[in-house]
Backbone as CSV, one residue per row, in Angstrom:
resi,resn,N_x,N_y,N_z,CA_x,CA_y,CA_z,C_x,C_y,C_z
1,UNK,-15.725,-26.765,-43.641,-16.764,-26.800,-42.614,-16.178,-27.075,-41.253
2,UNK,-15.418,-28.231,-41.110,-14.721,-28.740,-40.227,-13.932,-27.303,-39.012
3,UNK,-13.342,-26.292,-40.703,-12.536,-25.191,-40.001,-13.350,-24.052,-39.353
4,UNK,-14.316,-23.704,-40.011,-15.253,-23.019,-39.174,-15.741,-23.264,-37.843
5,UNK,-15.893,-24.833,-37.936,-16.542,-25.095,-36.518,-15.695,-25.104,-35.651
6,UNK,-14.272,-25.260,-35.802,-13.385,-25.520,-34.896,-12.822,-23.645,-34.412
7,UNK,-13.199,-22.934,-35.618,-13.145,-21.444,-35.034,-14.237,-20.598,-34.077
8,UNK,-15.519,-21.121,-34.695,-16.399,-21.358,-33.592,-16.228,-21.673,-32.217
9,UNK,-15.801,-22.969,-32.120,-15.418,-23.666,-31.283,-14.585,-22.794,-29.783
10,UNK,-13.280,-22.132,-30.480,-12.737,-21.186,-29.985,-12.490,-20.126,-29.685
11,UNK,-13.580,-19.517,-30.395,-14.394,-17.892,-29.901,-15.687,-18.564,-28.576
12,UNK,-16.154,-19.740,-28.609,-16.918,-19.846,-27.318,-15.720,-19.628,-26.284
13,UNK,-14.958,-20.777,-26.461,-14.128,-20.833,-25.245,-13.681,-19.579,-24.667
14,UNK,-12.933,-18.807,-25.781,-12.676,-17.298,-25.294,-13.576,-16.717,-25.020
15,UNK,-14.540,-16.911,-25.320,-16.182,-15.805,-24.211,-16.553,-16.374,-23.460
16,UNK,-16.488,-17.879,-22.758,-16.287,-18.585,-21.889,-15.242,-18.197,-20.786
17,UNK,-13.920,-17.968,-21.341,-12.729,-17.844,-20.151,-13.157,-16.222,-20.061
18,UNK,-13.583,-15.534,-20.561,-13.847,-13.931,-20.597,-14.676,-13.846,-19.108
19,UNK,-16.000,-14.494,-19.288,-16.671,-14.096,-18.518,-16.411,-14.839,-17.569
20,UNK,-15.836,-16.158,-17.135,-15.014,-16.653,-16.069,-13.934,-15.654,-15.447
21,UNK,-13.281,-15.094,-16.186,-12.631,-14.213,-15.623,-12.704,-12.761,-14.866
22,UNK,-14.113,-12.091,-15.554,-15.004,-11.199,-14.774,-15.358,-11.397,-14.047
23,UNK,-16.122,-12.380,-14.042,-16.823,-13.392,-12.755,-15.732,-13.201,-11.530
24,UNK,-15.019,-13.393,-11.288,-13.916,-13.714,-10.665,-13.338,-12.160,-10.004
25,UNK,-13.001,-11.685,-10.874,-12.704,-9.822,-10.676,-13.742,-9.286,-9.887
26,UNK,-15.026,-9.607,-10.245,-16.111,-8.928,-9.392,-16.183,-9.623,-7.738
27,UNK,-15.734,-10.558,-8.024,-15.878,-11.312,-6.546,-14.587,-10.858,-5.779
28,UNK,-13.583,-10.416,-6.341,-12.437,-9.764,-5.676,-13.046,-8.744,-5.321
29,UNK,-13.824,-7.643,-6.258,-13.785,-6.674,-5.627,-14.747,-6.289,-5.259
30,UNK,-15.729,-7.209,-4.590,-16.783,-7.211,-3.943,-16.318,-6.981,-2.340
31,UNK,-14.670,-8.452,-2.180,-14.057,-8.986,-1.258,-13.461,-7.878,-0.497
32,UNK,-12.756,-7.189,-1.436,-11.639,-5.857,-0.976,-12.881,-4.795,-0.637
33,UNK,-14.232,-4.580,-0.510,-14.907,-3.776,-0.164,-16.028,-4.245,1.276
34,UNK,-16.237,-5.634,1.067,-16.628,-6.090,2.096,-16.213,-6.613,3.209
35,UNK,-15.089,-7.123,3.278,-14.052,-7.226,4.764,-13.466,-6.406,4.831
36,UNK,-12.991,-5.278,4.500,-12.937,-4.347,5.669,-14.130,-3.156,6.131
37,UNK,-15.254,-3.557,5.251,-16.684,-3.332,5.922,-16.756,-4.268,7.312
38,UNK,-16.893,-5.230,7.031,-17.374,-6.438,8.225,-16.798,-5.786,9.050
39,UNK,-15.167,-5.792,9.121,-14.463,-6.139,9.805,-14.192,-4.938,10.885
40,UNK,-14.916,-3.570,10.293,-15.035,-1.814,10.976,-16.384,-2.209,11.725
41,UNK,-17.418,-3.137,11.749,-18.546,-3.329,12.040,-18.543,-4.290,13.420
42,UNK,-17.357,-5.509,12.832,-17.207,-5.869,13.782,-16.579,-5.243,15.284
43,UNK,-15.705,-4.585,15.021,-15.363,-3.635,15.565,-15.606,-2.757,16.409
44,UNK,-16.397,-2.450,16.123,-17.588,-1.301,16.979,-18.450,-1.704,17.462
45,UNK,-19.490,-3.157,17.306,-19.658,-3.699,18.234,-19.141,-4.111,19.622
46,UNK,-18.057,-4.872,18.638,-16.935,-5.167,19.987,-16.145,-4.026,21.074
47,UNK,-16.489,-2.995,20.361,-16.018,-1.818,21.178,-17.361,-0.788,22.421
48,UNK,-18.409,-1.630,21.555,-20.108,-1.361,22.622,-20.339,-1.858,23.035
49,UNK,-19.836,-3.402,23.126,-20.280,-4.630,24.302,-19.173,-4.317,25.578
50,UNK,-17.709,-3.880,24.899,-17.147,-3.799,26.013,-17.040,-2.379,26.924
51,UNK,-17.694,-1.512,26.354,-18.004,-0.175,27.081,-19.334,-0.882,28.046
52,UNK,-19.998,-1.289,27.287,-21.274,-1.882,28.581,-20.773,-2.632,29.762
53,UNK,-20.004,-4.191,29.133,-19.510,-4.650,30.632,-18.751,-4.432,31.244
54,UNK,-17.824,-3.301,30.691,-16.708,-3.025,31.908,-17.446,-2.152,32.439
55,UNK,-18.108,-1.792,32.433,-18.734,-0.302,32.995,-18.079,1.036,32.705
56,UNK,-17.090,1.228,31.562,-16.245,2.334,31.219,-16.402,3.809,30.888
57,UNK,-16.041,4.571,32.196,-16.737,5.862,31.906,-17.105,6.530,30.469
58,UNK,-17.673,7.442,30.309,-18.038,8.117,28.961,-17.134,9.036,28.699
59,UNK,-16.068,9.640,29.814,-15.339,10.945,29.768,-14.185,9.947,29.242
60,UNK,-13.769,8.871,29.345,-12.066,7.907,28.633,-12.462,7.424,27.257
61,UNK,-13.740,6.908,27.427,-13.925,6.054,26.156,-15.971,6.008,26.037
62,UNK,-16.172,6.736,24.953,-17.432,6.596,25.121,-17.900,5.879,24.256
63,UNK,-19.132,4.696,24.251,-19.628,3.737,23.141,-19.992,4.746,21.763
64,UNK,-19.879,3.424,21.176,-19.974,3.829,19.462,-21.487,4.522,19.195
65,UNK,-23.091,4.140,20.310,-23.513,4.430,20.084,-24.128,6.142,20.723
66,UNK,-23.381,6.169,21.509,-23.207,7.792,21.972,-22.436,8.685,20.653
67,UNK,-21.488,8.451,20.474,-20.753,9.171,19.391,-21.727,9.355,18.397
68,UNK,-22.330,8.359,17.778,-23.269,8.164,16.658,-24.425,9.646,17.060
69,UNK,-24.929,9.125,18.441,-25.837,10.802,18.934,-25.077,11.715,18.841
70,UNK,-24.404,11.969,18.923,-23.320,13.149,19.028,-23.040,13.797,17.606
71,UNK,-23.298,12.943,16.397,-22.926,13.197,15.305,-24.403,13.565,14.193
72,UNK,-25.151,12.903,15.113,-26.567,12.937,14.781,-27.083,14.558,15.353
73,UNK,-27.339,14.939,16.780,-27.104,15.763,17.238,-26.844,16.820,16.840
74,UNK,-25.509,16.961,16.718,-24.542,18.134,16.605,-23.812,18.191,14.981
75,UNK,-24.678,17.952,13.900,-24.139,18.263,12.737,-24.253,18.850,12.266
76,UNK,-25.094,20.021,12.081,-24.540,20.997,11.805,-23.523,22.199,12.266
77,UNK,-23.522,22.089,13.444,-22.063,22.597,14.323,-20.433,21.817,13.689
78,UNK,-20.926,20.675,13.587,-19.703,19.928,12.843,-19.132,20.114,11.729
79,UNK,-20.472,20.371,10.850,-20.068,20.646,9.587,-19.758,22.146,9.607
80,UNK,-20.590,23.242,10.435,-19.942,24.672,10.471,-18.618,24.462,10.831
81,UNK,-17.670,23.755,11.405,-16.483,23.266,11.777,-15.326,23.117,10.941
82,UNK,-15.945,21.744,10.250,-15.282,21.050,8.976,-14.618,22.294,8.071
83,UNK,-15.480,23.235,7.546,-15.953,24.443,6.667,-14.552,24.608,6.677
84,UNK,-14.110,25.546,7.363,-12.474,25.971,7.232,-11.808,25.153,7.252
85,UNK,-11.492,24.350,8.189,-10.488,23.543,7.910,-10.379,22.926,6.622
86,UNK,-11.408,22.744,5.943,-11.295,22.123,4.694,-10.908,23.145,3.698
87,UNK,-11.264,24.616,4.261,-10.699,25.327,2.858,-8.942,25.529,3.263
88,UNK,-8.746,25.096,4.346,-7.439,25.186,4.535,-6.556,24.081,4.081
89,UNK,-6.927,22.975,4.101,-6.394,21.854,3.668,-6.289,21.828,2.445
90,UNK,-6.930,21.983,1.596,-7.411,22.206,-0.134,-6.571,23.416,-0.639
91,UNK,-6.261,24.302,0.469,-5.892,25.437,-0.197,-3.880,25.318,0.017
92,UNK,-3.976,24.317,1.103,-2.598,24.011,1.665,-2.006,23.055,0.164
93,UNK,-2.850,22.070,0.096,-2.284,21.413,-1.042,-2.271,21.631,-2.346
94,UNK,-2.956,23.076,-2.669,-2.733,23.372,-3.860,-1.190,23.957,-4.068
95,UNK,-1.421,24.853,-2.854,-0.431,25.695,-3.199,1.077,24.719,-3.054
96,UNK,1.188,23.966,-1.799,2.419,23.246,-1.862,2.916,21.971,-2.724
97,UNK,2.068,21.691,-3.465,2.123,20.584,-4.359,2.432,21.441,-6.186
98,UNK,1.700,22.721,-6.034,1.781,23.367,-7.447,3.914,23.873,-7.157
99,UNK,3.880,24.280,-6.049,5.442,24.820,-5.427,6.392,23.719,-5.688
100,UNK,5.876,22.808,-5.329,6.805,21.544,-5.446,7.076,20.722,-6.630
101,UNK,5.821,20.880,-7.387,5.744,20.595,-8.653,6.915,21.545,-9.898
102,UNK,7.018,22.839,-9.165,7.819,23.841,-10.224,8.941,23.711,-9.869
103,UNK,9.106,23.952,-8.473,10.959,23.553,-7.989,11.444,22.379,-8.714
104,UNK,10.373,20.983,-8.912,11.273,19.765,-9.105,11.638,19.642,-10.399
105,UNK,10.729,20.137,-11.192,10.737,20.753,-12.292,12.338,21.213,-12.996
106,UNK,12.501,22.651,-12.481,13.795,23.064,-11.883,14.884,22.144,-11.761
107,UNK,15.015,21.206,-10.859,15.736,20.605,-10.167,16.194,19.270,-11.556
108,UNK,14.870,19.031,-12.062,15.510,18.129,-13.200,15.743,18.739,-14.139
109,UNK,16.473,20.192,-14.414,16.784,20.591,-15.551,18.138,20.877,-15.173
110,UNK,17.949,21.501,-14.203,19.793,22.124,-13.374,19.969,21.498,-12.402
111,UNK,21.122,20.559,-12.314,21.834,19.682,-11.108,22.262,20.520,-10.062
112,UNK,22.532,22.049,-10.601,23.227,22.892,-9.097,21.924,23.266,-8.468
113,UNK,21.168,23.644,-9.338,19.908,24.039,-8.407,19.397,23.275,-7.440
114,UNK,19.542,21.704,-7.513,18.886,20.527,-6.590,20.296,20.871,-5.435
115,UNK,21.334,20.801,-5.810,22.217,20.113,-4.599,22.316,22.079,-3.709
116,UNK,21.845,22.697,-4.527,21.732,24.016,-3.727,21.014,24.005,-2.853
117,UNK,19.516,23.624,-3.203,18.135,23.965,-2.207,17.648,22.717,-1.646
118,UNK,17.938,21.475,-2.282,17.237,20.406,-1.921,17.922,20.292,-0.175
119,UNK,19.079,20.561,0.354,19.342,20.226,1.284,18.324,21.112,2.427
120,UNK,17.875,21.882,2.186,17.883,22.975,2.534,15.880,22.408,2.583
121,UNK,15.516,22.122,1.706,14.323,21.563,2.058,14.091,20.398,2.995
122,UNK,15.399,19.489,2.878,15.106,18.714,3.901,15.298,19.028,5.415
123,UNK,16.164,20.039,5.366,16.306,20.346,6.891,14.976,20.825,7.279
124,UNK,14.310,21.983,6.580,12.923,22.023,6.669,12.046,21.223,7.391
125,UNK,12.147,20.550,6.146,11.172,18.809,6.378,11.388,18.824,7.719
126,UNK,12.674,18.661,8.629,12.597,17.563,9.535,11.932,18.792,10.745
127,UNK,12.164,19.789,10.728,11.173,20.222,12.276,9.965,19.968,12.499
128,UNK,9.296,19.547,13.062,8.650,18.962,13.915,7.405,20.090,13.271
129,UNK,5.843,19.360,12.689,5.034,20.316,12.165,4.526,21.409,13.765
130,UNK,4.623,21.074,14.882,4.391,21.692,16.354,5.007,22.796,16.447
131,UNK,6.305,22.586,16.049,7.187,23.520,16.259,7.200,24.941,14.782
132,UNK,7.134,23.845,13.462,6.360,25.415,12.659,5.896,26.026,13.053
133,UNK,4.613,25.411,13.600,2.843,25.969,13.500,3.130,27.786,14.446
134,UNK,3.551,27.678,15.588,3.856,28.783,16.656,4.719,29.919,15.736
135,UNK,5.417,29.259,15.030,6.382,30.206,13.957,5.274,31.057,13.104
136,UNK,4.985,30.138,12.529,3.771,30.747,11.391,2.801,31.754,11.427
137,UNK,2.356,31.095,13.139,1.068,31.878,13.943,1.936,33.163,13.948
138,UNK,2.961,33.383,14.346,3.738,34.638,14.788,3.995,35.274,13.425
139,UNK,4.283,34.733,12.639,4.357,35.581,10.979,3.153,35.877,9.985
140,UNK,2.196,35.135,10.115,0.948,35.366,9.188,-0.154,35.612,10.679
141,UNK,0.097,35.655,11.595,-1.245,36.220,12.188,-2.157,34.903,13.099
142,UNK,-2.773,35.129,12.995,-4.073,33.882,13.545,-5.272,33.697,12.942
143,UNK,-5.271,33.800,11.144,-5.853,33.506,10.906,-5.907,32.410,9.897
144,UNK,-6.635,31.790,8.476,-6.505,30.717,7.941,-5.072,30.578,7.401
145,UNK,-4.200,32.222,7.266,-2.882,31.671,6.475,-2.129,31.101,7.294
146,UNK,-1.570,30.784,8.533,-0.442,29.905,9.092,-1.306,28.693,8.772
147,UNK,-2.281,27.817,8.952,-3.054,26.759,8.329,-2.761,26.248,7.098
148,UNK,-3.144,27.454,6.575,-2.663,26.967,4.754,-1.284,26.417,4.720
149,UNK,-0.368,27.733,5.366,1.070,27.739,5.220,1.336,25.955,5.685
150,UNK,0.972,25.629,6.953,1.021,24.760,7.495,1.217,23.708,6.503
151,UNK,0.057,23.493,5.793,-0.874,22.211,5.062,-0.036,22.140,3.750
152,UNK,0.528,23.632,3.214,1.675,23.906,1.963,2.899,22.951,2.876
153,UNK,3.477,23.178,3.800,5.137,22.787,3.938,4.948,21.254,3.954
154,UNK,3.545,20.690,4.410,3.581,19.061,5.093,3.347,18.862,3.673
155,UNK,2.810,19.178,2.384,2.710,18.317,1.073,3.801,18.950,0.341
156,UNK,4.619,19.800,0.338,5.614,19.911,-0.367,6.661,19.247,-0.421
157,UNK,7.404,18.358,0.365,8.417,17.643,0.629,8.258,16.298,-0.653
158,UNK,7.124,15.810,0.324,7.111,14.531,-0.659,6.917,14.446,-1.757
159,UNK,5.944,15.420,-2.295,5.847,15.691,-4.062,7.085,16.100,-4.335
160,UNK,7.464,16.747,-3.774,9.014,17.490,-4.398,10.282,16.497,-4.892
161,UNK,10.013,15.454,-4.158,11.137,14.495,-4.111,10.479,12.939,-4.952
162,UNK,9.266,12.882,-4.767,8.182,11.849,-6.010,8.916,12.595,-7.396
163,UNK,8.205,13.622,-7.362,8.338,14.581,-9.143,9.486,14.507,-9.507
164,UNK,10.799,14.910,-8.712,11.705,14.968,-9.405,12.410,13.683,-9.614
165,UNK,12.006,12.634,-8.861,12.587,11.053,-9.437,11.645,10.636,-10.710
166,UNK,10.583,11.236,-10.419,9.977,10.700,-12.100,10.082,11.537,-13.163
167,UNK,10.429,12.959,-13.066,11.000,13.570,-14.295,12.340,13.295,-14.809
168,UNK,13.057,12.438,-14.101,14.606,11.926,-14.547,14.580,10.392,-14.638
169,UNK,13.487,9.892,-14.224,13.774,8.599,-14.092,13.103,8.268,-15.562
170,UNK,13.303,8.588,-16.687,13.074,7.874,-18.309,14.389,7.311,-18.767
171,UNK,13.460,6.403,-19.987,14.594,5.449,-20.438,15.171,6.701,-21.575
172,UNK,16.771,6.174,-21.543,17.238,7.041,-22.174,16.791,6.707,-23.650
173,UNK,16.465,5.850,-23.815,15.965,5.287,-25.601,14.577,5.992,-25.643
174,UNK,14.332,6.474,-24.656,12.807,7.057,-25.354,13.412,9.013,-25.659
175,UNK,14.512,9.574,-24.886,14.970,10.710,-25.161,15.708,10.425,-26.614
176,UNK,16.421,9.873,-26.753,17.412,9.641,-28.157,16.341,9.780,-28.774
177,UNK,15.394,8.526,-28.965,14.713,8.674,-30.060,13.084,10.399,-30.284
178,UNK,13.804,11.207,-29.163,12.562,12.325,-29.190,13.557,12.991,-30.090
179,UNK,15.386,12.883,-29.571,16.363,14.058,-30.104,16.300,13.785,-31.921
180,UNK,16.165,12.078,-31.843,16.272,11.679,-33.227,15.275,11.954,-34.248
181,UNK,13.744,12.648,-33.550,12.797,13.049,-34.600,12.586,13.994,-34.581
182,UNK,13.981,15.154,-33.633,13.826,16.552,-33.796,12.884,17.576,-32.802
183,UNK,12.217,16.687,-31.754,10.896,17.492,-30.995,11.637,18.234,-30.239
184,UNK,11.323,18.970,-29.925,11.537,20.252,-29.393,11.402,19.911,-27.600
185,UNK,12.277,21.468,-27.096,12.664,20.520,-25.235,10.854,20.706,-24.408
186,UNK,9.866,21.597,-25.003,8.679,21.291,-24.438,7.967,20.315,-24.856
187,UNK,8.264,19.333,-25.943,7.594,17.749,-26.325,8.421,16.706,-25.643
188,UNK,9.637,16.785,-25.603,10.330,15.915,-24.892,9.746,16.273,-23.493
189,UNK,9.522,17.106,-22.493,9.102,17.425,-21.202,7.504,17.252,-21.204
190,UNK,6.812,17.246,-21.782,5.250,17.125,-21.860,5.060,15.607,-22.089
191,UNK,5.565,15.049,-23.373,5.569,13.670,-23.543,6.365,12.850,-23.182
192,UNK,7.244,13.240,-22.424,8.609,12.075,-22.055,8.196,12.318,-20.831
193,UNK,8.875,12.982,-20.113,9.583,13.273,-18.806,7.902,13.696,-18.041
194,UNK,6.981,14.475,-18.527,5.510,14.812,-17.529,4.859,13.484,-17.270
195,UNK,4.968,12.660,-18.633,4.308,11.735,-18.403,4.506,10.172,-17.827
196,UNK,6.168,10.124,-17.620,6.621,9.613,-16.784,6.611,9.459,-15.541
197,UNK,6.689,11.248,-14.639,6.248,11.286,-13.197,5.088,11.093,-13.394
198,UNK,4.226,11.078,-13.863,2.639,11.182,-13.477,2.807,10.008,-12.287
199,UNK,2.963,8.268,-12.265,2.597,7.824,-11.323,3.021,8.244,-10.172
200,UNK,4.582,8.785,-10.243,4.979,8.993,-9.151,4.489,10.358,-8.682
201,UNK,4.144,11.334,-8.996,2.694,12.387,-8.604,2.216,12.180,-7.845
202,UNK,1.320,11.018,-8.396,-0.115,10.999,-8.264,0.241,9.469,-6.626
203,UNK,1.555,9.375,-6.179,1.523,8.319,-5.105,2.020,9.411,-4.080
204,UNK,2.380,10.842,-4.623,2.829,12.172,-3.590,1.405,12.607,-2.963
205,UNK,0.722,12.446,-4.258,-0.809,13.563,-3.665,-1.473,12.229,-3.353
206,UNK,-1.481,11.324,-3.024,-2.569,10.493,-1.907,-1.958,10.662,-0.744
207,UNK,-0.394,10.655,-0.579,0.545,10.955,0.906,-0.482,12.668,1.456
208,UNK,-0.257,13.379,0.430,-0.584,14.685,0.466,-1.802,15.422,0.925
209,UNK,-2.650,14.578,0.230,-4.116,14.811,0.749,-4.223,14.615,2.128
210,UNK,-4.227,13.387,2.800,-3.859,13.340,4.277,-3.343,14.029,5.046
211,UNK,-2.318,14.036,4.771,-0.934,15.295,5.013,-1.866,16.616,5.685
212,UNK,-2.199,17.220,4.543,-2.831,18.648,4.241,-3.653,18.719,5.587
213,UNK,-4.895,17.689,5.660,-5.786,17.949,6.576,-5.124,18.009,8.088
214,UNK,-4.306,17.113,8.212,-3.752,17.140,9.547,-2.954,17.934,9.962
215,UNK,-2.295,18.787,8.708,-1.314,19.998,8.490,-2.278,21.488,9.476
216,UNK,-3.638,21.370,8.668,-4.669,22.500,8.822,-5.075,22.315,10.375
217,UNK,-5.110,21.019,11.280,-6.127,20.677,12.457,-4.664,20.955,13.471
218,UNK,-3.719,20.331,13.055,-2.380,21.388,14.058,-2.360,22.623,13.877
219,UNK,-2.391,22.971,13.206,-2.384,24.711,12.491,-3.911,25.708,13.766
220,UNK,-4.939,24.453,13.927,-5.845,24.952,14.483,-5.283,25.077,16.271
221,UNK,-4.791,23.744,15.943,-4.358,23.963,17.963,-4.140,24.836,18.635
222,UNK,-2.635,25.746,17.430,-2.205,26.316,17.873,-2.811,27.732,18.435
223,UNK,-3.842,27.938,17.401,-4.724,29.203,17.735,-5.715,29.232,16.742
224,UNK,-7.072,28.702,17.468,-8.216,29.213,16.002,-9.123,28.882,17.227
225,UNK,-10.400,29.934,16.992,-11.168,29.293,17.357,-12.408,28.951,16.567
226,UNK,-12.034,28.092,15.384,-12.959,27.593,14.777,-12.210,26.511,14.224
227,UNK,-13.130,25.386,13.323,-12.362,24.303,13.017,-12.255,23.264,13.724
228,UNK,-11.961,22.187,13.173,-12.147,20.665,13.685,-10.943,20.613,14.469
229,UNK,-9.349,21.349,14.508,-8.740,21.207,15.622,-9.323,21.828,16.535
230,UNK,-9.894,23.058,16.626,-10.376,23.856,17.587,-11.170,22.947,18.487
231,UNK,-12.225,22.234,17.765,-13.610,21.873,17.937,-12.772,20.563,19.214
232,UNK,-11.812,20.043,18.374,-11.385,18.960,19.295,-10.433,19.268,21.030
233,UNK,-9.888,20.382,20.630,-9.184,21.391,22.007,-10.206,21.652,22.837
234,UNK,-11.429,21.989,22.188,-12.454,22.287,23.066,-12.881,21.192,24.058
235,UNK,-13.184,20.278,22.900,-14.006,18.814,23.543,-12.919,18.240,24.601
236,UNK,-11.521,18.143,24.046,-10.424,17.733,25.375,-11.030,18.592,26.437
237,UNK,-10.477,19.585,26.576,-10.748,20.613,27.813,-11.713,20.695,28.752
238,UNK,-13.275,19.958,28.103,-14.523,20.128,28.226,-14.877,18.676,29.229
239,UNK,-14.034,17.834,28.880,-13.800,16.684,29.186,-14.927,15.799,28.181
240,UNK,-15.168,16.175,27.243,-16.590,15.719,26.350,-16.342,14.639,25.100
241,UNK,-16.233,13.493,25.527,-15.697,12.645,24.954,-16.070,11.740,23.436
242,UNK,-17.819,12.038,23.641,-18.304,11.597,22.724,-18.317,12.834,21.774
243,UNK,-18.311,14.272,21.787,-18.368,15.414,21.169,-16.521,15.020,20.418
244,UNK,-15.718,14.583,21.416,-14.460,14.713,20.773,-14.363,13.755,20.003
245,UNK,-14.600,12.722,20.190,-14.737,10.860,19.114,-15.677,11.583,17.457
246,UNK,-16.620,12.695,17.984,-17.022,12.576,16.978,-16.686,13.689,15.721
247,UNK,-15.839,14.460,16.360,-15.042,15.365,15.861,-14.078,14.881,15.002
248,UNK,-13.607,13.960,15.979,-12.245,12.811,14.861,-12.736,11.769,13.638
249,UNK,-14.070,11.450,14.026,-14.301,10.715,13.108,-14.641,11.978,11.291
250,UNK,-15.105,13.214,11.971,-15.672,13.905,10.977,-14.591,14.326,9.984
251,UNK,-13.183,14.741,10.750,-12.167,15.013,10.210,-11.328,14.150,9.234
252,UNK,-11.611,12.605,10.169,-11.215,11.546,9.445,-11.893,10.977,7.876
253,UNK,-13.126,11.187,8.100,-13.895,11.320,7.044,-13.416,12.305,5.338
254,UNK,-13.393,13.126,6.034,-12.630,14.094,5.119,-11.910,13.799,4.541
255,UNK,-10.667,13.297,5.216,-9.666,13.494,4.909,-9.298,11.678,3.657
256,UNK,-10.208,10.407,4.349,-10.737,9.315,3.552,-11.303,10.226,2.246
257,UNK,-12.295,11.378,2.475,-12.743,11.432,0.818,-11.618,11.815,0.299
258,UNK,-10.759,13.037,0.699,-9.938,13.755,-0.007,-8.544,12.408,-0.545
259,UNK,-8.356,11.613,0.106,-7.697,10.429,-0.578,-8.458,10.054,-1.540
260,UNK,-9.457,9.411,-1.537,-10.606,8.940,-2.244,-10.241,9.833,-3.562
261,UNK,-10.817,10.798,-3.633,-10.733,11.940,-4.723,-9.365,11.850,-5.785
262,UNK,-8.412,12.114,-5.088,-6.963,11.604,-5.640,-6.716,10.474,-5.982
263,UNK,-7.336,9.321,-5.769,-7.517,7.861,-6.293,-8.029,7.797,-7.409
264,UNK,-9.289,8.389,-7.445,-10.469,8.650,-8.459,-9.834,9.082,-9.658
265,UNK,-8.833,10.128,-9.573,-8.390,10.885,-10.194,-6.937,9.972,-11.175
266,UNK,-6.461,9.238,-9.931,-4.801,8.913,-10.753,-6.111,8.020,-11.783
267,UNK,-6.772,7.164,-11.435,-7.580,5.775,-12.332,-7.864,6.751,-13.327
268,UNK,-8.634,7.803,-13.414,-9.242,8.456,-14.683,-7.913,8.802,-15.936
269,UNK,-7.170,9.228,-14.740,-5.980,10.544,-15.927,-4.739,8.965,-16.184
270,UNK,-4.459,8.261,-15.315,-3.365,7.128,-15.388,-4.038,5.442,-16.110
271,UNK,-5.235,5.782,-17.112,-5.372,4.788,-17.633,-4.044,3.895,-18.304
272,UNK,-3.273,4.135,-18.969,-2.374,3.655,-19.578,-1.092,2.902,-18.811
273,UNK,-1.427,3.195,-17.227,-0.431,2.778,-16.293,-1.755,1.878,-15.475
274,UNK,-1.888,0.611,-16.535,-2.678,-0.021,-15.666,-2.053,-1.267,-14.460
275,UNK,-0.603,-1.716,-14.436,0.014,-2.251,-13.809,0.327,-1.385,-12.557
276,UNK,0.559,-0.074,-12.291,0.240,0.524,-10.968,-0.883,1.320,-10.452
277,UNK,-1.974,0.922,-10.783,-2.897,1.703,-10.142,-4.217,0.300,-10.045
278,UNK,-4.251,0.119,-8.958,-5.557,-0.763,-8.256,-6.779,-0.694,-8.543
């Protein structure tokens, strides 16, 4: 009797420390969602009290609550805006992340192939996305493909170089023991080595997603006249400040979900890697 109660005893406690410990998790992540709420709120107040008393023109800096009209206003022009650029961004990171994904691929199977091309991507990498964009415009035209192209070269780098440290970076005791039960080189690469990069992937395409959009809104500078870079060349030029604040915020938006999305995504597919993913 004695032993029962004392097992009793210690299944409360453990549903005791259980829900103490939820308790606790929820208040974290109540915390991590509500200060930096407050703290964007506070913010923009503080950024409308001081447009009022300095007296600060509308053409340098216009209050939070002009922009807000502006977005109120003019949304569906915004969102006719958004439209491309977003199929450019989406379409930039498919293609340069699926590219980068196969080269690295490559690269962890044949050592000459990396020390052949990898240099050769980084020199890439380093020109200046300004200095592409005029290249591009001059080879694909002026329409969404230098954009795409654009939004492909800015997410290819970093996946390229994520993927191929996590397709090589396994313990060698988990290959011995694939060679030692005979699996074949597409089980060792599907179950060893794919599922190894996954975190490091999936920390390329949150860089990437970002990447992409800002890849597509330079891509616009250079020549579009449509699109949220466009929209914003305009508003500079126009001298239209709250039209341009609210252009950036729309783009910015975007480009928060399209992170968002890729977050959503590592948590769903990277359950088992619960020590790196938040």
């Amino acid at each position: 009797m004695s032993t029962n109660t004392a097992t009793m005893g210690a299944f409360v406690d453990d549903g005791e420390a259980q829900a103490v410990y939820l308790a606790a998790k929820r208040r974290l992540l109540w915390r991590r969602r509500l200060l930096p709420l407050i703290t964007f709120l506070a913010l923009l107040v503080a950024w409308e009290i001081s447009v009022k008393v300095f007296g600060i023109r509308p053409f340098i800096a216009p209050a939070p609550s002009a922009v807000f009209h502006v977005l109120v206003a003019k949304f569906p022009m915004l969102m006719q805006n958004l439209l491309p650029t977003a199929i450019e961004a989406i379409s930039g990171f498919l293609i340069g992340n699926i590219a980068a994904i196969t080269i690295a691929t490559a690269f962890a199977y044949k050592d000459s192939l990396e020390e052949a091309f990898f240099p050769i991507a980084v020199m890439v990498n380093t020109i200046p996305v300004v200095a592409k964009a005029p290249i591009l415009v001059l080879l694909l035209g002026n329409g969404m493909e230098p954009k795409i192209a654009i939004a492909a070269l800015i997410c290819f780098f970093p996946t390229l170089v994520n993927m191929t440290r996590g397709l090589r970076d396994v313990n060698p005791q988990q290959l011995e023991l694939m060679h030692v039960l005979s699996a074949s080189p597409s089980e060792i690469f599907l179950k060893v080595r794919l599922k190894n990069s996954l975190p490091y992937l999936f920390s390329a395409l949150k860089i990437a997603a970002s990447t992409a959009v800002i890849g597509a809104i330079v891509g616009e500078w250079i020549g579009s006249t449509v699109g949220i870079g466009a929209l914003i060349i305009q508003a500079t030029y126009n001298f239209d400040s709250p039209l341009l604040y609210a252009t950036i915020v729309v783009g910015s938006v975007f480009s928060a979900s399209f992170f968002g999305a890729i977050s959503w995504a590592e948590r769903y597919f990277l359950t088992w890697n619960v020590g790196g993913v938040r």
